[in-house]
mmCIF file of the N, C-alpha and C atoms, coordinates in Angstrom:
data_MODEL
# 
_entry.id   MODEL 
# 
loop_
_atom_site.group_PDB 
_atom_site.id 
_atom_site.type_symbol 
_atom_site.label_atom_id 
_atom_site.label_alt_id 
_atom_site.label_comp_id 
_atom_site.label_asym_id 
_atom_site.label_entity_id 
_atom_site.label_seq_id 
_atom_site.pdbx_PDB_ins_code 
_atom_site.Cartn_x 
_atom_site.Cartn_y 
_atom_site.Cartn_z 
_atom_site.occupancy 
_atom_site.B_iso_or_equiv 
_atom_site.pdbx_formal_charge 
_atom_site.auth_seq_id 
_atom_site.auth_comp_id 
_atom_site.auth_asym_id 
_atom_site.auth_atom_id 
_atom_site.pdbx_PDB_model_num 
ATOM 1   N N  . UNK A 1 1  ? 0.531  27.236 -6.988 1.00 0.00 ? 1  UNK A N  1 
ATOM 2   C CA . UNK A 1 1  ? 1.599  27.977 -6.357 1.00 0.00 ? 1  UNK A CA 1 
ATOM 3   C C  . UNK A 1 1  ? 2.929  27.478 -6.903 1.00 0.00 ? 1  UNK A C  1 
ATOM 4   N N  . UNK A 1 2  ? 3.496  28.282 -7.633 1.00 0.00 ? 2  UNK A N  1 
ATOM 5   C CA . UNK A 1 2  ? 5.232  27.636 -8.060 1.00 0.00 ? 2  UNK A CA 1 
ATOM 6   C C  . UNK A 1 2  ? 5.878  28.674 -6.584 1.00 0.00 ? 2  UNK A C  1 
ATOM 7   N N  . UNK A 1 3  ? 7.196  28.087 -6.435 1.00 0.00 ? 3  UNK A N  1 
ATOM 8   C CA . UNK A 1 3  ? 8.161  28.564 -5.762 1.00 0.00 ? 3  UNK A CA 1 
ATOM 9   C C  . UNK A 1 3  ? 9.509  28.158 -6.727 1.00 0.00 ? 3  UNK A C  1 
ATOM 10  N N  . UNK A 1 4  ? 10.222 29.097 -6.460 1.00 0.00 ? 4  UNK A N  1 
ATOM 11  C CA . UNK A 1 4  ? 11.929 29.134 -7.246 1.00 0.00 ? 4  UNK A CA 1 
ATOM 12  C C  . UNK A 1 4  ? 13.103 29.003 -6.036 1.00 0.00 ? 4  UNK A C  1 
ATOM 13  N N  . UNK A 1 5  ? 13.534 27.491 -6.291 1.00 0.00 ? 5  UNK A N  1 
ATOM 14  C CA . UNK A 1 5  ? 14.648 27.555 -5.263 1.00 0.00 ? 5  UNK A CA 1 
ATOM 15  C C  . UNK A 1 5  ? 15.789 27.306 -5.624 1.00 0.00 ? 5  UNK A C  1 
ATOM 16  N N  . UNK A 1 6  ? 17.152 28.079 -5.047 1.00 0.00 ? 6  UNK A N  1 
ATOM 17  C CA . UNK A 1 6  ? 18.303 28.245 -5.435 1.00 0.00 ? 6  UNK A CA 1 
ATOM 18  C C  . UNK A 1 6  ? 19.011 26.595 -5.186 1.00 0.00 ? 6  UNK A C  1 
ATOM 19  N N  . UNK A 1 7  ? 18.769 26.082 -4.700 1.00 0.00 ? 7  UNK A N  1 
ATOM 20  C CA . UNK A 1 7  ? 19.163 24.425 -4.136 1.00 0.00 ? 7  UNK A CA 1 
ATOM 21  C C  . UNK A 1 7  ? 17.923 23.874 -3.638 1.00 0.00 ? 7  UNK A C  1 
ATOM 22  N N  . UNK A 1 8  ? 18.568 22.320 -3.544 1.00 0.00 ? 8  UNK A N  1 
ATOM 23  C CA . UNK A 1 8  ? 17.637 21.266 -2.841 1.00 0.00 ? 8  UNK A CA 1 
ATOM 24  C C  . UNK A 1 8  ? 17.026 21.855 -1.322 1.00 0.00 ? 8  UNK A C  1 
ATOM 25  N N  . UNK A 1 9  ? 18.529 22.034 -0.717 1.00 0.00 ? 9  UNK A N  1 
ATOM 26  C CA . UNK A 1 9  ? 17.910 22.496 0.580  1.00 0.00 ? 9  UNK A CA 1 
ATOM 27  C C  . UNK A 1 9  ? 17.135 23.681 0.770  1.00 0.00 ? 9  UNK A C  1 
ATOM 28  N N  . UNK A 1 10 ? 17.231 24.234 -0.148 1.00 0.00 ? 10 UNK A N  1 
ATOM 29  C CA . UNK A 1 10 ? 16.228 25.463 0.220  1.00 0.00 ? 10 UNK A CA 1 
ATOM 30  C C  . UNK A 1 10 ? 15.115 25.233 -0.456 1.00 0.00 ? 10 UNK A C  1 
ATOM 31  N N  . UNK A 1 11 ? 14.681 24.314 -1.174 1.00 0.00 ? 11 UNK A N  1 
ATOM 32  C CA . UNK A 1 11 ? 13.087 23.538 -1.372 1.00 0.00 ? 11 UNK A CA 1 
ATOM 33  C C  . UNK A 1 11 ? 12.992 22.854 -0.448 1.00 0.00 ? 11 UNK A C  1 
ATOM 34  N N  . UNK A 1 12 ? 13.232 22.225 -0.106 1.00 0.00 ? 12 UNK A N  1 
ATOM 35  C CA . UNK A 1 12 ? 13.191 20.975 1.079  1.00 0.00 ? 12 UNK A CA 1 
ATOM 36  C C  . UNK A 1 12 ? 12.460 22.505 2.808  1.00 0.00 ? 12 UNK A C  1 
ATOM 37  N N  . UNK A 1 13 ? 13.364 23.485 2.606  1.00 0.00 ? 13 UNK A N  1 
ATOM 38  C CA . UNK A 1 13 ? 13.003 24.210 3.266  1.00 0.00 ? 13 UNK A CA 1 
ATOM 39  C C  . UNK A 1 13 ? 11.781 25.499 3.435  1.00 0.00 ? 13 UNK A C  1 
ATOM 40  N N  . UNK A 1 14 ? 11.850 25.406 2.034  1.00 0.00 ? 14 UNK A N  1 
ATOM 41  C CA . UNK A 1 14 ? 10.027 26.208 1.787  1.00 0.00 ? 14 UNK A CA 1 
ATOM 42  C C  . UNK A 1 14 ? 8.796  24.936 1.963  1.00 0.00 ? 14 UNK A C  1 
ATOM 43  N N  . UNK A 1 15 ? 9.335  24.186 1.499  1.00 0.00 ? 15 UNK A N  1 
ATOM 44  C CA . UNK A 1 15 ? 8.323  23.162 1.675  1.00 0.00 ? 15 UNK A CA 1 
ATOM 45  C C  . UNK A 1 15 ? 7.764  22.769 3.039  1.00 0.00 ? 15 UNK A C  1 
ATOM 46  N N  . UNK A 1 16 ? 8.941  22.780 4.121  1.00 0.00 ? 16 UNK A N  1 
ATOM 47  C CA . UNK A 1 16 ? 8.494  22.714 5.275  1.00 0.00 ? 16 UNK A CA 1 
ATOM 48  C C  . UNK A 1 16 ? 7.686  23.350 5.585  1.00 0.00 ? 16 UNK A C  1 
ATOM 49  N N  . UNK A 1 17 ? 7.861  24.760 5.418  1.00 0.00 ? 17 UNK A N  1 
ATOM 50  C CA . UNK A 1 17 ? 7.271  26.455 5.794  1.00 0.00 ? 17 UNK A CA 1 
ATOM 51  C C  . UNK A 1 17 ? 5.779  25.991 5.479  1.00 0.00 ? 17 UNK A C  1 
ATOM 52  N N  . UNK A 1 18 ? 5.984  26.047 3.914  1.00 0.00 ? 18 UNK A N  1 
ATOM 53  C CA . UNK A 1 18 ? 4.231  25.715 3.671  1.00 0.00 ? 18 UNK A CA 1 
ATOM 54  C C  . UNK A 1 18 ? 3.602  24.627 4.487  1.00 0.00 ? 18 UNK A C  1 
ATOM 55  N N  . UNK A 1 19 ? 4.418  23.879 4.694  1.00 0.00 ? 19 UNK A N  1 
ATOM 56  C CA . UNK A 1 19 ? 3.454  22.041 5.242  1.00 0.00 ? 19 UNK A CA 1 
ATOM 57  C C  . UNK A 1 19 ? 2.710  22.987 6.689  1.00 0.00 ? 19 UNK A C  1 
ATOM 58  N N  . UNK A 1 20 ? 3.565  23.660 7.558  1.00 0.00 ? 20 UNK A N  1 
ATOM 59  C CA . UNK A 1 20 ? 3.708  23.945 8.658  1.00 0.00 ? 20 UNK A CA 1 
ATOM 60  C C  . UNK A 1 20 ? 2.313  24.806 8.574  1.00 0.00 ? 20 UNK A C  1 
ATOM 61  N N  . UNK A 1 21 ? 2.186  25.589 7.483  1.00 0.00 ? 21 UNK A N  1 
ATOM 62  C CA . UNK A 1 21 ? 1.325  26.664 7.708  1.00 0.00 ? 21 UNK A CA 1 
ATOM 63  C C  . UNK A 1 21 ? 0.172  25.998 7.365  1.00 0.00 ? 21 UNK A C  1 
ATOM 64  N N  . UNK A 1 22 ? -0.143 25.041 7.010  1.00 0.00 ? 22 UNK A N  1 
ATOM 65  C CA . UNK A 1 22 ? -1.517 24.418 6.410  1.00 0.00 ? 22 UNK A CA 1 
ATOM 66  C C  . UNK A 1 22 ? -2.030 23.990 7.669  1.00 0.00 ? 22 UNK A C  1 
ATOM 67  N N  . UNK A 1 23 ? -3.518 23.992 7.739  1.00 0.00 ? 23 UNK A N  1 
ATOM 68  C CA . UNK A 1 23 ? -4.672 24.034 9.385  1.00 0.00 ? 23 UNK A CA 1 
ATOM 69  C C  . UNK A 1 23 ? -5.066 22.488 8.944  1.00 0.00 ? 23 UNK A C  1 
ATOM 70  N N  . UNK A 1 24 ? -5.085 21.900 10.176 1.00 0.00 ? 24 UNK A N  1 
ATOM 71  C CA . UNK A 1 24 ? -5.166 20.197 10.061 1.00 0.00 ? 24 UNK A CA 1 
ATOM 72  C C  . UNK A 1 24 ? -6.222 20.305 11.415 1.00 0.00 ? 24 UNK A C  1 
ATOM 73  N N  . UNK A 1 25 ? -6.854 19.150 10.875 1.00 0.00 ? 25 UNK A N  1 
ATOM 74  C CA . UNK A 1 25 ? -7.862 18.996 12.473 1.00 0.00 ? 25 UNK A CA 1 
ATOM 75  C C  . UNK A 1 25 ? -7.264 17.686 13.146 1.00 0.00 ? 25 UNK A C  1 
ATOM 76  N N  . UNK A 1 26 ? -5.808 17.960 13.024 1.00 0.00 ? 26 UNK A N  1 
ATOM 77  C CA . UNK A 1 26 ? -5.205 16.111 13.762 1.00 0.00 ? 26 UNK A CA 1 
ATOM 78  C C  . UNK A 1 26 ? -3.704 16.669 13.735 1.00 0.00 ? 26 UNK A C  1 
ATOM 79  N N  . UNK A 1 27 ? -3.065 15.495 14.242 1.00 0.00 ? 27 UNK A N  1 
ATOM 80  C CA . UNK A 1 27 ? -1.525 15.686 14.451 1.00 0.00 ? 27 UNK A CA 1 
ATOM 81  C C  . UNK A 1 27 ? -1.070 14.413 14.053 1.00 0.00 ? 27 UNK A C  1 
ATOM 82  N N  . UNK A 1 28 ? 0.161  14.332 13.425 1.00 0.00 ? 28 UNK A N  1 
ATOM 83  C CA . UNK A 1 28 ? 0.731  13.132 13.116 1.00 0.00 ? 28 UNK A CA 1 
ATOM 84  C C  . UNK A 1 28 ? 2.357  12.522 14.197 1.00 0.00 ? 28 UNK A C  1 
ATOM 85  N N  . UNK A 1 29 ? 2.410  11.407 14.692 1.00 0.00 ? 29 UNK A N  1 
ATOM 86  C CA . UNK A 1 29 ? 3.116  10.964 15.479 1.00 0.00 ? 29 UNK A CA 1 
ATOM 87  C C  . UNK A 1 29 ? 3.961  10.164 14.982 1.00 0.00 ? 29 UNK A C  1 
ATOM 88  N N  . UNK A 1 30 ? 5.333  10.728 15.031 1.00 0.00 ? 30 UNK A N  1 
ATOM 89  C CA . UNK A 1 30 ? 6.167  8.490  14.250 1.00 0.00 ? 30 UNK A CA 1 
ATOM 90  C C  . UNK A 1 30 ? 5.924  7.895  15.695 1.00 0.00 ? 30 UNK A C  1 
ATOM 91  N N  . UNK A 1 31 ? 5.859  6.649  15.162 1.00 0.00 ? 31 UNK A N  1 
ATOM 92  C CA . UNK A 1 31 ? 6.295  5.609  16.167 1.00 0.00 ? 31 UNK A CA 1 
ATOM 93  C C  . UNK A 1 31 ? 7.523  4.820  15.767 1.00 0.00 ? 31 UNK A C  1 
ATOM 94  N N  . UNK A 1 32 ? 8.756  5.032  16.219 1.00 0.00 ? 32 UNK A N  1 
ATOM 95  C CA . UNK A 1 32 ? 9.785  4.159  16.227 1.00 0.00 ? 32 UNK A CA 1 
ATOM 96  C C  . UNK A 1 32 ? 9.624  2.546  16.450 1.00 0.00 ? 32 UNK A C  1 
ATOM 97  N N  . UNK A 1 33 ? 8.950  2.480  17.159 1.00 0.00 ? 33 UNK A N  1 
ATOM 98  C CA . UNK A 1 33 ? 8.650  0.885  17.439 1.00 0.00 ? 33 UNK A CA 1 
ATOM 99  C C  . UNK A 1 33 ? 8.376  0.719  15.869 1.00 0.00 ? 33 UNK A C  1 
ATOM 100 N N  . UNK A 1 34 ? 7.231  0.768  15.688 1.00 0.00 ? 34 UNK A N  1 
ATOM 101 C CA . UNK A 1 34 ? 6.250  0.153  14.577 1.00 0.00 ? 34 UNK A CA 1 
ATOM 102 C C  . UNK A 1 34 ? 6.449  0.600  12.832 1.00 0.00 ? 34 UNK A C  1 
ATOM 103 N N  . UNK A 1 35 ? 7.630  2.130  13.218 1.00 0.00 ? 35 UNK A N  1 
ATOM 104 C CA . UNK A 1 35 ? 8.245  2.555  11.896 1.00 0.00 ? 35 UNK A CA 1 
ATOM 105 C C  . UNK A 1 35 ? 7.273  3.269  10.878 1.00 0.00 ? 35 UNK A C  1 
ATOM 106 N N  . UNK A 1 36 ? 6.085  4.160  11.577 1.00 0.00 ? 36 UNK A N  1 
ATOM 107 C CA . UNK A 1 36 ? 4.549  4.093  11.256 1.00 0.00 ? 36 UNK A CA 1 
ATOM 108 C C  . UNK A 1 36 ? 4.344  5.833  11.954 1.00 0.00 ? 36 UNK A C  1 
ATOM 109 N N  . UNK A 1 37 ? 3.222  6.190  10.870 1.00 0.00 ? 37 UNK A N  1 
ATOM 110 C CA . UNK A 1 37 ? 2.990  7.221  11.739 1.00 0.00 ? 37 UNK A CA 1 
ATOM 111 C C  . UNK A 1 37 ? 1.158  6.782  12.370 1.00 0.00 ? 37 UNK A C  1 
ATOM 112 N N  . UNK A 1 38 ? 1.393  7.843  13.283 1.00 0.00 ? 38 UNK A N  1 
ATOM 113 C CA . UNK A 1 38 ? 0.009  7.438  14.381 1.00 0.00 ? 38 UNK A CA 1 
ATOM 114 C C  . UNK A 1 38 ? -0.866 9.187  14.278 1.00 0.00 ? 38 UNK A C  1 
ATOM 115 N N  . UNK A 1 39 ? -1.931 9.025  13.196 1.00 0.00 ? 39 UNK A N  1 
ATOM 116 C CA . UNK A 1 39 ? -3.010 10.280 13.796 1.00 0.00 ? 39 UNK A CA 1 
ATOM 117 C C  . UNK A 1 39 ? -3.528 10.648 14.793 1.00 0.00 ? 39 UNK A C  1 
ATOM 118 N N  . UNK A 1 40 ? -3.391 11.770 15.354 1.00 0.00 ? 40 UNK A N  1 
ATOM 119 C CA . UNK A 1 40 ? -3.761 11.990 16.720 1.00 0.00 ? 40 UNK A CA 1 
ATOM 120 C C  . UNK A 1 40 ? -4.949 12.523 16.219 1.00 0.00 ? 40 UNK A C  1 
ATOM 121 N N  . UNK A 1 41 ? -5.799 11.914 16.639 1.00 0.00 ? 41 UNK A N  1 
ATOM 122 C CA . UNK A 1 41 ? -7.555 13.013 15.619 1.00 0.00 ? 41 UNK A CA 1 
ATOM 123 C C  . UNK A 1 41 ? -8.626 12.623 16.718 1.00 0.00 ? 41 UNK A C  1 
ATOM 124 N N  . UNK A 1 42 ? -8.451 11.932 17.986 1.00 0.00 ? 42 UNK A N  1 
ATOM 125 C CA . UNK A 1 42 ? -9.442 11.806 18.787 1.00 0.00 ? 42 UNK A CA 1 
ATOM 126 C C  . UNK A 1 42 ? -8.748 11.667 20.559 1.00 0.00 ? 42 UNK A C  1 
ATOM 127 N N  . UNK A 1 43 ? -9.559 11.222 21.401 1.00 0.00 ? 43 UNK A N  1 
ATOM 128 C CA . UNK A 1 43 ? -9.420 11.858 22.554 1.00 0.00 ? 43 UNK A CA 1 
ATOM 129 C C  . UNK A 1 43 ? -8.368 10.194 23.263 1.00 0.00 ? 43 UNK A C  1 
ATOM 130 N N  . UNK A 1 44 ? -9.700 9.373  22.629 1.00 0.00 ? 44 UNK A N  1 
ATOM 131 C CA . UNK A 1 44 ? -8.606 7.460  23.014 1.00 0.00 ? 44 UNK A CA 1 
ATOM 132 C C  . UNK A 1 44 ? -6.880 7.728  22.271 1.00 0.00 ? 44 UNK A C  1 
ATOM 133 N N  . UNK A 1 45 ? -6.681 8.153  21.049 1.00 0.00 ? 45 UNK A N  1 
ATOM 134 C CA . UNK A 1 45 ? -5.512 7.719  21.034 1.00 0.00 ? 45 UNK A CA 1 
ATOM 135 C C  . UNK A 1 45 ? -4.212 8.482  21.154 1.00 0.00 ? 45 UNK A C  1 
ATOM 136 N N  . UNK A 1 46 ? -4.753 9.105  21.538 1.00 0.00 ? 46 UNK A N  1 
ATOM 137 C CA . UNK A 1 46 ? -4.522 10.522 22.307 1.00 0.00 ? 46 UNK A CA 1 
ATOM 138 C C  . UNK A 1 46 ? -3.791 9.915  23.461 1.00 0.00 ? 46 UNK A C  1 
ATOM 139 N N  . UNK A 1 47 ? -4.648 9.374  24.242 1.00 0.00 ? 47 UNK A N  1 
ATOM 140 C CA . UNK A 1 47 ? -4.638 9.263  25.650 1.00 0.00 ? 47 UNK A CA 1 
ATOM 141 C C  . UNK A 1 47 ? -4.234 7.517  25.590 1.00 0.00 ? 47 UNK A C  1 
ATOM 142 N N  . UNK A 1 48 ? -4.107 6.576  24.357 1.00 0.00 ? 48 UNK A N  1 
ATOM 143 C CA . UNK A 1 48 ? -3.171 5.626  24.390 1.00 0.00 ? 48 UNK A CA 1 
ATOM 144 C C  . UNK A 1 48 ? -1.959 5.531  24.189 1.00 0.00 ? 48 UNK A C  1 
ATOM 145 N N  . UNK A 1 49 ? -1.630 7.290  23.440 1.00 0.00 ? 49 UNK A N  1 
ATOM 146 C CA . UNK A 1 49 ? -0.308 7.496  22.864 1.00 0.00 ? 49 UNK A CA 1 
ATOM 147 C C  . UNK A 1 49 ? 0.532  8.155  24.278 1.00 0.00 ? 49 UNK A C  1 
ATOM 148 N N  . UNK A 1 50 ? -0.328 8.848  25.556 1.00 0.00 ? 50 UNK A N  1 
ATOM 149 C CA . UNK A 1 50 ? 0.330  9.355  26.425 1.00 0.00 ? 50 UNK A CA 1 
ATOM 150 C C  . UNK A 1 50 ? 0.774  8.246  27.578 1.00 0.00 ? 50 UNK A C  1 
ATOM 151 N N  . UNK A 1 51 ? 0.256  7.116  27.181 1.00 0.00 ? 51 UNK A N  1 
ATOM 152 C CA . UNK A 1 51 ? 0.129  5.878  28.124 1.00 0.00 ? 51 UNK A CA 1 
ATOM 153 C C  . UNK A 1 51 ? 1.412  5.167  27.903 1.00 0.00 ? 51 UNK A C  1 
ATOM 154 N N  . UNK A 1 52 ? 1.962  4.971  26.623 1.00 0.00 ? 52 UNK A N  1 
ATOM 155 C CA . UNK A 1 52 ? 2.563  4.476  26.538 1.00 0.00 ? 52 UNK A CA 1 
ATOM 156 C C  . UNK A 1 52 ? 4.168  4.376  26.877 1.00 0.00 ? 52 UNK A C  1 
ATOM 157 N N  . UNK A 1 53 ? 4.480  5.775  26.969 1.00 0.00 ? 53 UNK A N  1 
ATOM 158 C CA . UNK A 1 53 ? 5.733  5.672  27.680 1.00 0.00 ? 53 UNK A CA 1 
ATOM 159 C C  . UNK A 1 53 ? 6.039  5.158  29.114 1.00 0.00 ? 53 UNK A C  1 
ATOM 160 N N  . UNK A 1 54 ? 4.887  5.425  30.043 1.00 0.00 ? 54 UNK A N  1 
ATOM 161 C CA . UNK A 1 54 ? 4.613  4.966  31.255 1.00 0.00 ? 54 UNK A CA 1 
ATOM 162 C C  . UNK A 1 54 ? 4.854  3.216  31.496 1.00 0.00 ? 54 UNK A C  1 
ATOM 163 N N  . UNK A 1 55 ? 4.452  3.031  30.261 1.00 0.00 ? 55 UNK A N  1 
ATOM 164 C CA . UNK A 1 55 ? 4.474  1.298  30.225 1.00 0.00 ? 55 UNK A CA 1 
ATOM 165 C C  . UNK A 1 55 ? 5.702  1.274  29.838 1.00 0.00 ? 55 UNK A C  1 
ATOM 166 N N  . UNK A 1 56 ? 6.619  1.372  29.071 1.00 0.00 ? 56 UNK A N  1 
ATOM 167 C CA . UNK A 1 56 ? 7.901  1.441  28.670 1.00 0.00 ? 56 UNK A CA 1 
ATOM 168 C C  . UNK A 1 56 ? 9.066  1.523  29.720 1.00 0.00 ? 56 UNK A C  1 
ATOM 169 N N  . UNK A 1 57 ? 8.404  2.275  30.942 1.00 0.00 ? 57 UNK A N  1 
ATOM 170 C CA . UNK A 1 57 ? 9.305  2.421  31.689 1.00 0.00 ? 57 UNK A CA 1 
ATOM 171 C C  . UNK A 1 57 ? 9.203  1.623  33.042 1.00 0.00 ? 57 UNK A C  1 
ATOM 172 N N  . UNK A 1 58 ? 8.018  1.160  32.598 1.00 0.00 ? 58 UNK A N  1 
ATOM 173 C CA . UNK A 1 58 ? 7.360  -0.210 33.963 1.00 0.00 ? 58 UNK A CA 1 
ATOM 174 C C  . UNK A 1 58 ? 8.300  -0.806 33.337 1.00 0.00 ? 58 UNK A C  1 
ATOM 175 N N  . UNK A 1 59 ? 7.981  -1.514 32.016 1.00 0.00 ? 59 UNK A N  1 
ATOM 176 C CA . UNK A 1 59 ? 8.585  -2.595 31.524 1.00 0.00 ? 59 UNK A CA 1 
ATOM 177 C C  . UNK A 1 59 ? 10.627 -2.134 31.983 1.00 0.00 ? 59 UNK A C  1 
ATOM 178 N N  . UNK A 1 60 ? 10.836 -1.283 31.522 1.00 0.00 ? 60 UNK A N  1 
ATOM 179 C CA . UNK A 1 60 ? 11.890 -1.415 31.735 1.00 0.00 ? 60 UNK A CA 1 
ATOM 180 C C  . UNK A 1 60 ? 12.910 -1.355 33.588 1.00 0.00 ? 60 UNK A C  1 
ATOM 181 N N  . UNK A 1 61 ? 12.057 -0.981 33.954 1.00 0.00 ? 61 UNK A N  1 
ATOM 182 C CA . UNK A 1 61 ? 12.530 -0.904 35.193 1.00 0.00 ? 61 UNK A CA 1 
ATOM 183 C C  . UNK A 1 61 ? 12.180 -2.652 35.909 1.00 0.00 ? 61 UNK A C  1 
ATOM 184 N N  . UNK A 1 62 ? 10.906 -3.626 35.016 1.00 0.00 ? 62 UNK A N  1 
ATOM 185 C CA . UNK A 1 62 ? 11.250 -4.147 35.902 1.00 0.00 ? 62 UNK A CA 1 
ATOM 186 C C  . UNK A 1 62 ? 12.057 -5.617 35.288 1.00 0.00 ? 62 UNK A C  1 
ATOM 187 N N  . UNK A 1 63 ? 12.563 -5.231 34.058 1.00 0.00 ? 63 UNK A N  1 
ATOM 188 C CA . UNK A 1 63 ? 13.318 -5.988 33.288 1.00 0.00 ? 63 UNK A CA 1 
ATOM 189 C C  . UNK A 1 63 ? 15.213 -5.340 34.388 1.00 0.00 ? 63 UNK A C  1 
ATOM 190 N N  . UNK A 1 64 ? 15.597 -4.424 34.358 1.00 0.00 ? 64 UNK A N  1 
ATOM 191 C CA . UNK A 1 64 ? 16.808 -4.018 35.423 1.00 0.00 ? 64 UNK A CA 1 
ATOM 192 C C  . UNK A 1 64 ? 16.408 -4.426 36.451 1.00 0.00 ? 64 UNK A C  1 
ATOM 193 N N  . UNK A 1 65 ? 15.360 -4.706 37.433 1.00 0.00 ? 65 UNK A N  1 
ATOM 194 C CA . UNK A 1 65 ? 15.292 -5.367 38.463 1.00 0.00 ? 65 UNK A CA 1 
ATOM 195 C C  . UNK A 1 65 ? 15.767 -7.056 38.309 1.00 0.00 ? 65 UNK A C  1 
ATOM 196 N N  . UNK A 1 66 ? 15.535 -7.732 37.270 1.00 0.00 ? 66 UNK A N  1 
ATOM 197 C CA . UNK A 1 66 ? 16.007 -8.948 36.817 1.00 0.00 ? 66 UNK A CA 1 
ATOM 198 C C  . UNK A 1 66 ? 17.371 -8.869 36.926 1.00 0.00 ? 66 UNK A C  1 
ATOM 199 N N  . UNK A 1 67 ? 18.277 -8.272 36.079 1.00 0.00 ? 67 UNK A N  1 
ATOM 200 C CA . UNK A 1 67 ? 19.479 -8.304 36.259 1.00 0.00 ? 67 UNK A CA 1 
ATOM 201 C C  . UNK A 1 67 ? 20.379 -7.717 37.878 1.00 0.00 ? 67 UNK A C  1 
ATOM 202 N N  . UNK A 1 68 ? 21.183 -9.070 37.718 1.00 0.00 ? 68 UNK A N  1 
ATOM 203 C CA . UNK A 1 68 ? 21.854 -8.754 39.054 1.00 0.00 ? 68 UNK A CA 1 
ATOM 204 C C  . UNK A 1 68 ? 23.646 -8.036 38.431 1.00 0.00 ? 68 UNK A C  1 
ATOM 205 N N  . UNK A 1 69 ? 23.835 -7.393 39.747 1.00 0.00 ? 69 UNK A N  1 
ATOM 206 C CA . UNK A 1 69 ? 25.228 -6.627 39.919 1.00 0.00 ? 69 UNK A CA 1 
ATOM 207 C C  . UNK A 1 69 ? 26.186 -7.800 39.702 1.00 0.00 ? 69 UNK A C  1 
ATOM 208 N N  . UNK A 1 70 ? 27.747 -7.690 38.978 1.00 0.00 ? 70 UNK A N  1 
ATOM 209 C CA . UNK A 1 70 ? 28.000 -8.846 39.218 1.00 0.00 ? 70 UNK A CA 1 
ATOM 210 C C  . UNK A 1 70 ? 29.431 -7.773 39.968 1.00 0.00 ? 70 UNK A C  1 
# 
């Protein structure tokens, strides 16, 4: 398949189109923490990747409970 593009951004932008239209049996995730992407291709990490914000916000709520008003 060639494509002809008038600029960068408008390759950069067919390219998306195509990525988008291609059938995947998985999903890909960044993780900011780890700077990494994470395959979603089964049901565990799936369901470790939905877990994790929950913990993020334990952790953080009970890290603001530590700090006092001054």
């Amino acid at each position: 398949m060639v494509q002809i593009s008038e600029t960068f951004e408008d390759a950069k932008e067919k390219l998306r189109l195509f990525a988008k239209s291609l059938k995947r049996p998985y999903e890909l995730v960044y993780d900011v923490h780890t700077q990494s992407l994470q395959i979603l291709d089964n049901v565990k990490v799936i369901h470790q990747l939905s877990s994790k914000p929950k913990l993020e916000v334990d952790c953080l709520h009970k890290k603001r409970m530590n700090f006092r008003v001054i």
